[in-house]
FITOR-852851 format. One record per residue (C-alpha): residue number from 1; chain; x, y, z. Coordinates in pm, 1 decimal. Example, Ala and Ser with C-alpha at 12.3 -4.5 7.8 and 13.67 -1.06 7.14 Angstrom:
% FITOR-852851
{k 1 c A px 1230.0 py -450.0 pz 780.0}
{k 2 c A px 1367.0 py -106.0 pz 714.0}
***
This chain:
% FITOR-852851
{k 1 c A px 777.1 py -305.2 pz -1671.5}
{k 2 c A px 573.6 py -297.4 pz -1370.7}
{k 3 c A px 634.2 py -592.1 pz -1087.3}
{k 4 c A px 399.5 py -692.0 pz -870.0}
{k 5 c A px 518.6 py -934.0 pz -535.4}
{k 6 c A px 443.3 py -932.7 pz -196.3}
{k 7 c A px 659.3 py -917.4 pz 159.0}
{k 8 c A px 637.1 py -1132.8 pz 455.8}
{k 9 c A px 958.5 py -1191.9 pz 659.3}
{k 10 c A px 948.8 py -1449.3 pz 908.6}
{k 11 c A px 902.0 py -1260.5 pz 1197.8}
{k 12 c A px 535.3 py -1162.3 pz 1082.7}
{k 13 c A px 597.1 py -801.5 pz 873.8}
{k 14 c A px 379.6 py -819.0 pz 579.8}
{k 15 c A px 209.2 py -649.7 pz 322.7}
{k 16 c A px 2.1 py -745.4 pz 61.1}
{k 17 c A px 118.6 py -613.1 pz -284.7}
{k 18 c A px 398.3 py -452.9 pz -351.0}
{k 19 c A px 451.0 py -264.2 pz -652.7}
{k 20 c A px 737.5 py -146.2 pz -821.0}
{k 21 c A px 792.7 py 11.2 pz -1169.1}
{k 22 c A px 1213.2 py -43.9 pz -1162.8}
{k 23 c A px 1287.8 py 307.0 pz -972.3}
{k 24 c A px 968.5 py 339.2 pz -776.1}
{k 25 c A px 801.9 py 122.6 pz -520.6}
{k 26 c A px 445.5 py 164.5 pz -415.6}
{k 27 c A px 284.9 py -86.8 pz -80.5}
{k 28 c A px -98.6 py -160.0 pz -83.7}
{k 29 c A px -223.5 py -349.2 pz 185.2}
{k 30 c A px -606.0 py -461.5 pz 143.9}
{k 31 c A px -870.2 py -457.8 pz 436.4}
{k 32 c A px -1222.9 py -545.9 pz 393.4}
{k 33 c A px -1374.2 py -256.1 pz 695.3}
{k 34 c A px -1449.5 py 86.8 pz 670.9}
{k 35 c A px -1213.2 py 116.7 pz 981.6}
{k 36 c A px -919.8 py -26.0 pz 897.8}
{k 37 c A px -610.7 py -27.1 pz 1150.6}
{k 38 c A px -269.0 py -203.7 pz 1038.0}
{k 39 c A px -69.2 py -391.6 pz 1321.8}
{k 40 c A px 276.0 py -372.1 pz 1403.2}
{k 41 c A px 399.2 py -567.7 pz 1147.7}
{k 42 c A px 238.1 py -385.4 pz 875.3}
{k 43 c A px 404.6 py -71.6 pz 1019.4}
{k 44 c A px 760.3 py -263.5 pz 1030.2}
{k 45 c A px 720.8 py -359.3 pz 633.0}
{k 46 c A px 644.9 py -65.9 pz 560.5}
{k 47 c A px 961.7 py 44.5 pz 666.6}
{k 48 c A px 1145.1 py -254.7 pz 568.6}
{k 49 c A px 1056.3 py -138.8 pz 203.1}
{k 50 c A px 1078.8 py 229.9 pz 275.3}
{k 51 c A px 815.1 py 297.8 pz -53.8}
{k 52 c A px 760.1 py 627.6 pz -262.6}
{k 53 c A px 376.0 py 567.5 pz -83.5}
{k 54 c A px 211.3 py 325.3 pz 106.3}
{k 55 c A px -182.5 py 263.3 pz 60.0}
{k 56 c A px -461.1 py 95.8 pz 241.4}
{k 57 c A px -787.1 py 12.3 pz 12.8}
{k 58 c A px -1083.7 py -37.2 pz 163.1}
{k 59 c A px -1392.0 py -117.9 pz 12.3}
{k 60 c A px -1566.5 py 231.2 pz 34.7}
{k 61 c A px -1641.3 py 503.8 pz -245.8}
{k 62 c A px -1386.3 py 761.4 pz -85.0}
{k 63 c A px -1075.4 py 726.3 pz 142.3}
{k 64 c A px -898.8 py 991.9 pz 358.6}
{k 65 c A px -564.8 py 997.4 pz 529.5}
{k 66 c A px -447.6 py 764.6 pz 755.8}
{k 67 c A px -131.0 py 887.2 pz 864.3}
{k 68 c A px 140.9 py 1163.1 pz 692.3}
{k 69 c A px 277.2 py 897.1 pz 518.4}
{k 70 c A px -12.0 py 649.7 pz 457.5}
{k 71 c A px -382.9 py 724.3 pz 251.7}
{k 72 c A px -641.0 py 500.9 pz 324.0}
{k 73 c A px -850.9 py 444.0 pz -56.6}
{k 74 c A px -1110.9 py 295.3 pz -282.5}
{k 75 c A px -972.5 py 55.2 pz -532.1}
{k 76 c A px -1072.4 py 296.1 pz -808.7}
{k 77 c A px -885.7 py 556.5 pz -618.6}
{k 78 c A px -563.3 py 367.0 pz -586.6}
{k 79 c A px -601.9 py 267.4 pz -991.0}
{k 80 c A px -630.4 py 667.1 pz -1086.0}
{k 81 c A px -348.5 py 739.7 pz -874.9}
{k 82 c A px -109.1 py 433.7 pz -963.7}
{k 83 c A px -8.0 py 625.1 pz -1323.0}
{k 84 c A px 91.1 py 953.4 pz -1148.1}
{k 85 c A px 338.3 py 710.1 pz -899.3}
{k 86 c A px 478.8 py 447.6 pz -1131.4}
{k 87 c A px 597.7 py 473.0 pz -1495.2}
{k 88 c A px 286.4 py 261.0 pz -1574.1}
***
Protein backbone atom coordinates (compact mmCIF):
# COMPACT_ATOMS: atom_id res chain seq x y z
CA UNK A 1 0.00 0.00 0.00
CA UNK A 2 1.34 3.19 -1.10
CA UNK A 3 0.70 6.50 1.28
CA UNK A 4 0.65 9.65 0.12
CA UNK A 5 0.84 12.88 2.94
CA UNK A 6 2.60 15.87 3.10
CA UNK A 7 5.16 17.71 5.81
CA UNK A 8 5.06 21.11 7.18
CA UNK A 9 6.38 21.65 10.76
CA UNK A 10 5.71 24.82 12.29
CA UNK A 11 8.75 26.45 11.84
CA UNK A 12 8.15 26.62 7.92
CA UNK A 13 9.99 23.09 6.54
CA UNK A 14 7.75 21.75 3.97
CA UNK A 15 7.32 19.67 1.16
CA UNK A 16 4.66 18.90 -0.93
CA UNK A 17 4.01 15.08 -1.26
CA UNK A 18 5.48 12.67 0.43
CA UNK A 19 5.40 9.22 -0.58
CA UNK A 20 5.98 6.17 1.09
CA UNK A 21 5.40 2.48 0.11
CA UNK A 22 5.84 1.03 4.07
CA UNK A 23 9.88 0.64 3.81
CA UNK A 24 10.59 3.38 1.33
CA UNK A 25 9.96 7.06 1.33
CA UNK A 26 10.16 9.19 -1.74
CA UNK A 27 9.71 13.64 -1.36
CA UNK A 28 8.33 15.54 -4.48
CA UNK A 29 8.08 19.03 -4.19
CA UNK A 30 6.17 20.81 -7.24
CA UNK A 31 7.31 24.20 -8.88
CA UNK A 32 5.65 25.72 -11.77
CA UNK A 33 9.37 27.44 -13.52
CA UNK A 34 11.83 26.01 -15.60
CA UNK A 35 14.29 27.35 -12.87
CA UNK A 36 13.27 26.11 -9.91
CA UNK A 37 15.31 26.82 -6.55
CA UNK A 38 13.95 25.31 -3.10
CA UNK A 39 14.45 27.56 0.10
CA UNK A 40 15.76 26.68 3.28
CA UNK A 41 13.00 25.03 4.53
CA UNK A 42 12.61 22.73 1.72
CA UNK A 43 16.27 21.76 2.31
CA UNK A 44 15.51 21.23 6.24
CA UNK A 45 12.43 18.68 5.31
CA UNK A 46 14.22 17.11 3.30
CA UNK A 47 16.34 16.13 5.93
CA UNK A 48 13.76 15.94 8.50
CA UNK A 49 12.45 12.90 6.37
CA UNK A 50 15.86 11.72 5.29
CA UNK A 51 14.02 9.91 1.89
CA UNK A 52 15.37 7.00 -0.41
CA UNK A 53 15.12 10.29 -3.14
CA UNK A 54 13.92 13.56 -3.19
CA UNK A 55 12.36 15.12 -6.55
CA UNK A 56 11.48 18.46 -7.91
CA UNK A 57 8.86 18.39 -11.03
CA UNK A 58 8.71 21.04 -13.10
CA UNK A 59 6.59 21.49 -15.88
CA UNK A 60 9.16 20.83 -18.75
CA UNK A 61 9.62 17.69 -21.17
CA UNK A 62 13.10 16.74 -19.53
CA UNK A 63 14.73 17.40 -16.09
CA UNK A 64 18.43 17.18 -15.04
CA UNK A 65 20.12 17.12 -11.69
CA UNK A 66 19.76 19.46 -9.18
CA UNK A 67 22.00 18.45 -6.60
CA UNK A 68 23.79 14.72 -5.69
CA UNK A 69 20.95 13.97 -3.86
CA UNK A 70 18.04 15.81 -5.59
CA UNK A 71 16.73 15.39 -9.67
CA UNK A 72 14.83 18.04 -10.91
CA UNK A 73 11.80 16.17 -13.47
CA UNK A 74 8.81 16.13 -15.73
CA UNK A 75 5.76 14.67 -14.16
CA UNK A 76 5.94 11.81 -16.67
CA UNK A 77 9.47 11.36 -15.58
CA UNK A 78 8.78 11.13 -11.90
CA UNK A 79 5.63 8.54 -12.83
CA UNK A 80 8.24 6.11 -14.89
CA UNK A 81 10.58 6.28 -12.16
CA UNK A 82 8.11 5.96 -9.05
CA UNK A 83 7.83 1.84 -9.78
CA UNK A 84 11.64 1.33 -9.77
CA UNK A 85 11.60 3.36 -6.02
CA UNK A 86 8.47 2.12 -4.30
CA UNK A 87 6.87 -1.36 -4.23
CA UNK A 88 4.09 0.27 -6.35
Amino acid sequence: MLDLSFYRTNHGNEVDIVLNDGSDTIVVECKSTLSPSLSKGNHAAIEDIAPLKSFVVIPADQGYPYNKDIDVVSLGELISKLPELLKV
